[in-house]
N, C-alpha and C positions, 0 to 999 in steps of 0.2 A: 410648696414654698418652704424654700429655708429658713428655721427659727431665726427672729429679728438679734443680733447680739449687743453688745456696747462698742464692739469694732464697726458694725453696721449704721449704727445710732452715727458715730463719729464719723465717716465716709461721707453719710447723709450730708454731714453740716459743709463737707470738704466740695465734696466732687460725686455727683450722683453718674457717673460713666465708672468710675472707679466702684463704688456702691454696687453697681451692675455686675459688673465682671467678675469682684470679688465672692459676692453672692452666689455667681455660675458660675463659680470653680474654675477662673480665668487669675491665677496667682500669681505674679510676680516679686511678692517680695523678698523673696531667696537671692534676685542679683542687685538689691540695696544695702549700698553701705550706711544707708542712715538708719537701714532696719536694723540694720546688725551693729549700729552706736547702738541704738536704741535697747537693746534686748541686753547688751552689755551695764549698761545704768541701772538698768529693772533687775539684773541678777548683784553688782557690788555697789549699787548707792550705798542702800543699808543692813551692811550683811547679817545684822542681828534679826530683820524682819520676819522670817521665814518663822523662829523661834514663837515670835508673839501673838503673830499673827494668821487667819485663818485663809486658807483658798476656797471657794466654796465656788457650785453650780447653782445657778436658780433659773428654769427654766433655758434650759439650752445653753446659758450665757456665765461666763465665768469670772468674776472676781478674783481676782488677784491674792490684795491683801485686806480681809474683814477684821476689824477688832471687832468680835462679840459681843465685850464689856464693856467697850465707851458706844458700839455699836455706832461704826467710824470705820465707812469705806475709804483706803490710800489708796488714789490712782496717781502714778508717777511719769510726767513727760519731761520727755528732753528739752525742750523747749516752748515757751508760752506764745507762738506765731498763729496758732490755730485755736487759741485760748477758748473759743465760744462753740470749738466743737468738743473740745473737752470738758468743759462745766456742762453739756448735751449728754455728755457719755457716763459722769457721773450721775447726773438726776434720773439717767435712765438704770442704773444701779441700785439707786434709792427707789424707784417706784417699781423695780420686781423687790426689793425688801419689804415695801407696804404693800404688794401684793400678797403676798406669800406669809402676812400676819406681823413682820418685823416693824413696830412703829414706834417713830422719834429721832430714826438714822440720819446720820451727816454722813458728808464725804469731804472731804481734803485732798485737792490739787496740789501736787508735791512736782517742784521743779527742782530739783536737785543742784543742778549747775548754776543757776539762778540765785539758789537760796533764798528762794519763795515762797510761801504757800497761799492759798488759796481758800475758804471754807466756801462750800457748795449745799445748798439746800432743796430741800424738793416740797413747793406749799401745794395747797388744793389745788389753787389757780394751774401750777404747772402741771398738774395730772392730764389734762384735756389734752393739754399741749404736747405733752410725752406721747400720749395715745394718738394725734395726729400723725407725728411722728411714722411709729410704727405702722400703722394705715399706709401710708406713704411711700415709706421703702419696700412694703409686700406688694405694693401697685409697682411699681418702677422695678423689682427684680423680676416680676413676672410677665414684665414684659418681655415680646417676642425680640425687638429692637434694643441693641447698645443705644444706651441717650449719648448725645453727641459730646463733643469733647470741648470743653470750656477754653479762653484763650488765656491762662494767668499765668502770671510770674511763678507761683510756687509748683506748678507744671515740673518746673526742671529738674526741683529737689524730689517729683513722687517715682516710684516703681514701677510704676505704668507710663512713663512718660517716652520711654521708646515704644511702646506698641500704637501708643495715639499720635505722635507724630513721628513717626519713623519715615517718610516721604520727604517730613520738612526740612532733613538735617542736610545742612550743605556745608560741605571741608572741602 
């Protein structure tokens, strides 16, 4: 089983077919333009970031931008459509920090374009719930079976949307 990550965490809340593939090594995001907005925001939203800020690994899983000192994970999205998979991907940030001895961490949802923020918490209560979580996507990656593919609107905007309905496209 592949280490559970924060990209994982967030798939989870999105699209567990997506979850699936990505986990097995089935990538598509190289032919997204909204991969590649995206990756452009997280490199010049704020180009002083890099300076103040920490990258760190904890367990397999990579943070971005940690402040140390206010001990304040910045996670930064394009846009707030998927808001409840991202406040998922943050808390799961914060509980490898309280894993790993880090206690008192916040995180802050940073939409750039928006000029929003966000502050995200991680209590007792949400420990259990993070740990189902993970339970969850190590069952559904390890399955034999892709989980089937969900009927939604935001279908059109993901990276995988030509390999799940590539039969359905009619021009």
């Amino acid at each position: 089983m592949q280490t559970v990550t924060g990209s994982l965490i967030g798939m989870y809340h999105i699209c567990k077919r997506e979850l699936w593939l990505h986990a097995n090594h089935i990538r598509m995001e190289h032919n997204s333009e909204l991969v590649a907005e995206g990756k452009q925001l997280h490199e010049h939203a704020y180009p002083q970031r890099a300076e103040r800020y920490r990258e760190i690994i904890l367990d397999g899983s990579k943070i971005d931008f940690y402040d140390p000192y206010d001990k304040v994970v910045h996670e930064m999205k394009k846009s707030d459509k998927m808001e409840h998979s991202h406040v998922a991907q943050v808390q799961f940030y914060l509980y490898l920090l309280r894993k790993n001895g880090v206690e008192g961490a916040t995180g802050l949802l940073e939409y750039p374009k928006l000029r929003q923020t966000q502050t995200v918490q991680l209590t007792n209560d949400d420990v259990p719930v993070v740990e189902g979580w993970i339970r969850d996507i190590k069952r559904i990656v390890d399955r034999e079976q892709c989980p089937g593919r969900i009927a939604k609107s935001k279908c059109r905007s993901c990276s995988y949307f030509d390999f799940c309905y590539v039969e359905e496209i009619n021009e």
